[in-house]
N, C-alpha and C positions, 0 to 999 in steps of 0.2 A: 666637278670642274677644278676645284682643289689640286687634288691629286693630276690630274692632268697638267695643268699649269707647271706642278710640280715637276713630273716627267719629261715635260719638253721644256725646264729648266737644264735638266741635267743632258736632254740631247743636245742643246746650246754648247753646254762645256767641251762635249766631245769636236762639234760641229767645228768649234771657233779657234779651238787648238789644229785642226785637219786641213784648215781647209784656208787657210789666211786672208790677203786680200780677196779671195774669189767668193768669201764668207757672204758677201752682201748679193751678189747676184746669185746663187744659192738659193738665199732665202726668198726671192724673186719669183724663183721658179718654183718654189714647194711652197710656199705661200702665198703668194700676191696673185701669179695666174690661176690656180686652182680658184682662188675666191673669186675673181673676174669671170670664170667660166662657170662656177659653180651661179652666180647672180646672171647672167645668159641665160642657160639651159635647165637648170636642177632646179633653181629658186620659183620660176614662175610657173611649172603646175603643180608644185603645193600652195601660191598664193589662189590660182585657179581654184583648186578642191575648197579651198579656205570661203572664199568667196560665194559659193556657191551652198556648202553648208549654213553659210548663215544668213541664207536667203536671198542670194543674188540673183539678179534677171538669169535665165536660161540660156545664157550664149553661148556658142561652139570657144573651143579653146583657142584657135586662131583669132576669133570675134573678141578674147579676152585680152589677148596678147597684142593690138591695137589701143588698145588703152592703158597696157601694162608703165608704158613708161611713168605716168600720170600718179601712180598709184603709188610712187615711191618717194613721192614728196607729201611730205607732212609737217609743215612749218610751226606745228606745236613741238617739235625733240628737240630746238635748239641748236646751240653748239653744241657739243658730248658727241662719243663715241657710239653713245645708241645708235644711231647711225647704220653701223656698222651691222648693227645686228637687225635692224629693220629691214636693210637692204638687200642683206644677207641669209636670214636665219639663222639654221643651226651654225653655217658658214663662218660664222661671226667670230666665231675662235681663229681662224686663218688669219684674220685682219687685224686682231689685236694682239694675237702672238708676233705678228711681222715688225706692229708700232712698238712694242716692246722692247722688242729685238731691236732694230735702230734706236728708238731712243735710250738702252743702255749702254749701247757697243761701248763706246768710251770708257763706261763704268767696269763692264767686261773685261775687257783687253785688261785695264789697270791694274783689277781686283787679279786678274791672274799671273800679273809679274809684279807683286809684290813678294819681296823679300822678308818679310819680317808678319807676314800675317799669319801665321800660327799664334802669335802670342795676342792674338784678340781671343779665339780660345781657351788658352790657357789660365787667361785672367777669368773665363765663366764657372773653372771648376771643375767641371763637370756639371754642371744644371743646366740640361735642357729647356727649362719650364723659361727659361730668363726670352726664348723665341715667343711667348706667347705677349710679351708685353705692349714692341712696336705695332703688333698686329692689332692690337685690343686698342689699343692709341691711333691708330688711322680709322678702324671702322666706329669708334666713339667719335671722332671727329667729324667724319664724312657722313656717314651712312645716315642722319637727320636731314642733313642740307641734299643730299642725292641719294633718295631711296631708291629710285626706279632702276631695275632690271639691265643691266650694261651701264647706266652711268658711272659717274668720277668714284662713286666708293668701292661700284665692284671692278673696276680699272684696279685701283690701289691694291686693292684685297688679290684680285689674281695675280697682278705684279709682286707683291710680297713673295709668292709660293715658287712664281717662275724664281724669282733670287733664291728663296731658299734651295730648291733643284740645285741649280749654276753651284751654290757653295759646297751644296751637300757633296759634290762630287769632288771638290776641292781639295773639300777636309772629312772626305769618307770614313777613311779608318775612324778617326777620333767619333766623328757625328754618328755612326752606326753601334760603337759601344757604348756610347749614351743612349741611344735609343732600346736597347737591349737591355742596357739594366734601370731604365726608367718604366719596360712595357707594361709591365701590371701596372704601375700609378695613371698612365694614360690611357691605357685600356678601361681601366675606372674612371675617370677623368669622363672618356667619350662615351661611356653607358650611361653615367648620372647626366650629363649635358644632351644626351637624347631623350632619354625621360623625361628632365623637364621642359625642354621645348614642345614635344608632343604633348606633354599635358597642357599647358597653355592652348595649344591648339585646339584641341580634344575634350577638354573643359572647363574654360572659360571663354571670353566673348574680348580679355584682350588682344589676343592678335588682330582682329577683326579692326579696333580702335590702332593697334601700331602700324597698319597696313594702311590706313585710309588716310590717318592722321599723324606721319611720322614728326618726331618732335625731338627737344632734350629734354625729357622728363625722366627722373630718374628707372620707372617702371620702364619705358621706352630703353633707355642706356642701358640696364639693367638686362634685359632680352638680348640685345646688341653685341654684349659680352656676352653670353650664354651659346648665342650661335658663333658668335666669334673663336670660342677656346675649342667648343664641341668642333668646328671645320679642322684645327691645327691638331686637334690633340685625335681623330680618326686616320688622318693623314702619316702622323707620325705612328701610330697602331700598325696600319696598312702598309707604312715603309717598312716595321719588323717584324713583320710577317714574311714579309718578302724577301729580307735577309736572313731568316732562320728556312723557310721553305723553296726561297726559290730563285738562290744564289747561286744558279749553274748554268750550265749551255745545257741547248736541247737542240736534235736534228731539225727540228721545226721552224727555232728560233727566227731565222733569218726569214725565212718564208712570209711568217708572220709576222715580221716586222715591217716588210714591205706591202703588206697588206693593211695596214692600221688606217694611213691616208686616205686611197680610194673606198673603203670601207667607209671610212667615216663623214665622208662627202656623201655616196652615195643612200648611204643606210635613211636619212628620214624622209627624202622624197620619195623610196620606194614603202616606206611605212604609209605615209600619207597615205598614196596613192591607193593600195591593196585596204587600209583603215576605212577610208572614203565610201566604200562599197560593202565590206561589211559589216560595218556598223548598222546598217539599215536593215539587215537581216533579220528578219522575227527570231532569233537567238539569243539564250544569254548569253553573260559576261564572259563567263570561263570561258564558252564553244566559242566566239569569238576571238579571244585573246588565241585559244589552240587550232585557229584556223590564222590568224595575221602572222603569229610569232615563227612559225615554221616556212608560212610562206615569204614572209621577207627575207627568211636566212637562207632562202636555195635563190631568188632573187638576185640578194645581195652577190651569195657566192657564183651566181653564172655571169653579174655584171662584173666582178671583178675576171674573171677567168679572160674574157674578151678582153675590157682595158688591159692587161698584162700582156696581152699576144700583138698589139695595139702601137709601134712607136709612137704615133701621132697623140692616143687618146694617154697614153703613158705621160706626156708631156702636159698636156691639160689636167690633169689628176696628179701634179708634182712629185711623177714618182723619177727617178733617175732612167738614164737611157738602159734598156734588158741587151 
């Protein structure tokens, strides 16, 4: 989610320079209605499959969808953005990319008619690493007070990455020959900050105690930063990789790019759905996984072939008019 964040930072920049005042109802339509339609139709029969996996009465899906409204109120989340993603699921990146997006615009627009912001750069050096600080500095703050899964620290934590995107594209040249000649220190960076979070995981019993009981304890803080550098320091890995492999156009390019949206709306309630049934299967793991995995990718690809041929469903699935 990182890296994504990351990416639909840097579609923001293009977006916002293209498309000016009409930038807001844009983003409207590619994300605000796709999450409204996607919480409609997509979201309630994977709550359906969900339900019924964990031992729900036997009711027809209709029977389910009579009650569905009821089921999306939970007056244990609070205020927060969880919300969004309970309501939503996987959806829940549409919703908080859009609050993002409004609530920086101003910052946005600013940051990109300043006249003199090169020289915040020029004062770094060249050290990249100086990125890892504010970030290490929000999820030590937050992430004890809101550990849970969409709250306030992974809000901040994914805001961070959208800004980083927006700058990187900014101040590309410079940020990209940083990134190039920092790769090997962060490519080690992000193997040694993998290692040892899986080994906490893998053999010891603390993550079990920072999961249940998140705290400021120094072993707690301590973890915080570990996950913390290892997300920024794979990110920036996976940006020069990208710039060394796959700084070109391709005939495809375009195709696929309008394909990522509807894709990625559709792609986990057709998972559910197809998971739901064979998982039950007297089979194992692997025959399993190579009977879901193929079949959700010719799924996927015939749901998308329709919506594209689609005005109406093209519009639901915030793709631009074909």
């Amino acid at each position: 989610m990182p890296l994504i964040f990351f990416v639909s930072g840097a579609g923001t920049y293009f977006a916002l320079g293209s498309r000016g005042a009409r930038f807001v109802n844009d983003r409207v339509k590619r994300l605000v209605i796709p999450y409204v339609f996607g919480i409609l139709v997509l979201i309630p029969p994977q709550k359906y499959f969900e339900f019924l996996h964990y031992g729900g009465e036997q009711i027809s899906y209709l029977g389910f969808l009579g009650s569905y409204p009821a089921r999306l109120v939970e007056p244990d989340l609070g205020v927060s953005l969880v919300w969004l993603g309970h309501a939503g699921y996987h959806i829940w990146y549409l919703a908080y990319l859009f609050v993002m997006t409004i609530l920086l615009l101003p910052v946005l627009r600013w940051f990109s008619g300043m006249s003199t912001r090169a020289t915040i750069l020029d004062r770094a050096s060249g050290n990249i690493f100086w990125l890892f600080v504010p970030l290490i500095i929000v999820n030590v703050a937050l992430r004890p007070a809101f550990p849970d899964y969409l709250h306030w620290a992974d809000f901040v934590h994914f805001l961070f990455f959208f800004l980083l995107g927006f700058v990187f594209i900014e101040y590309r040249e410079k940020l990209a020959e940083w990134v190039v000649t920092h790769f090997k220190s962060l490519l080690i960076i992000a193997l040694l900050t993998s290692l040892a979070t899986h080994y906490f995981a893998l053999f010891t019993e603390l993550v079990v105690k920072w999961i249940s009981t998140p705290d400021y304890s120094a072993d707690y803080l301590g973890f915080v930063v570990i996950r913390t550098v290892n997300a920024l320091s794979w990110v920036l890995v996976l940006l020069g990789l990208a710039i060394r492999f796959l700084n070109r156009s391709h005939r495809w390019l375009r195709a696929l790019n309008e394909a990522v949206l509807p894709v990625y709306i559709l792609h986990q309630t057709i998972i559910v759905a197809i998971g739901f049934y064979v998982v039950q299967w007297s089979l194992g793991i692997p025959a399993k996984a190579g009977i879901i995995l193929p079949t959700a990718i010719l799924l996927m690809s015939a749901c998308y072939l329709v919506v594209r041929q689609v005005p109406s469903l093209r519009f639901l699935f915030g793709m631009k008019p074909g």
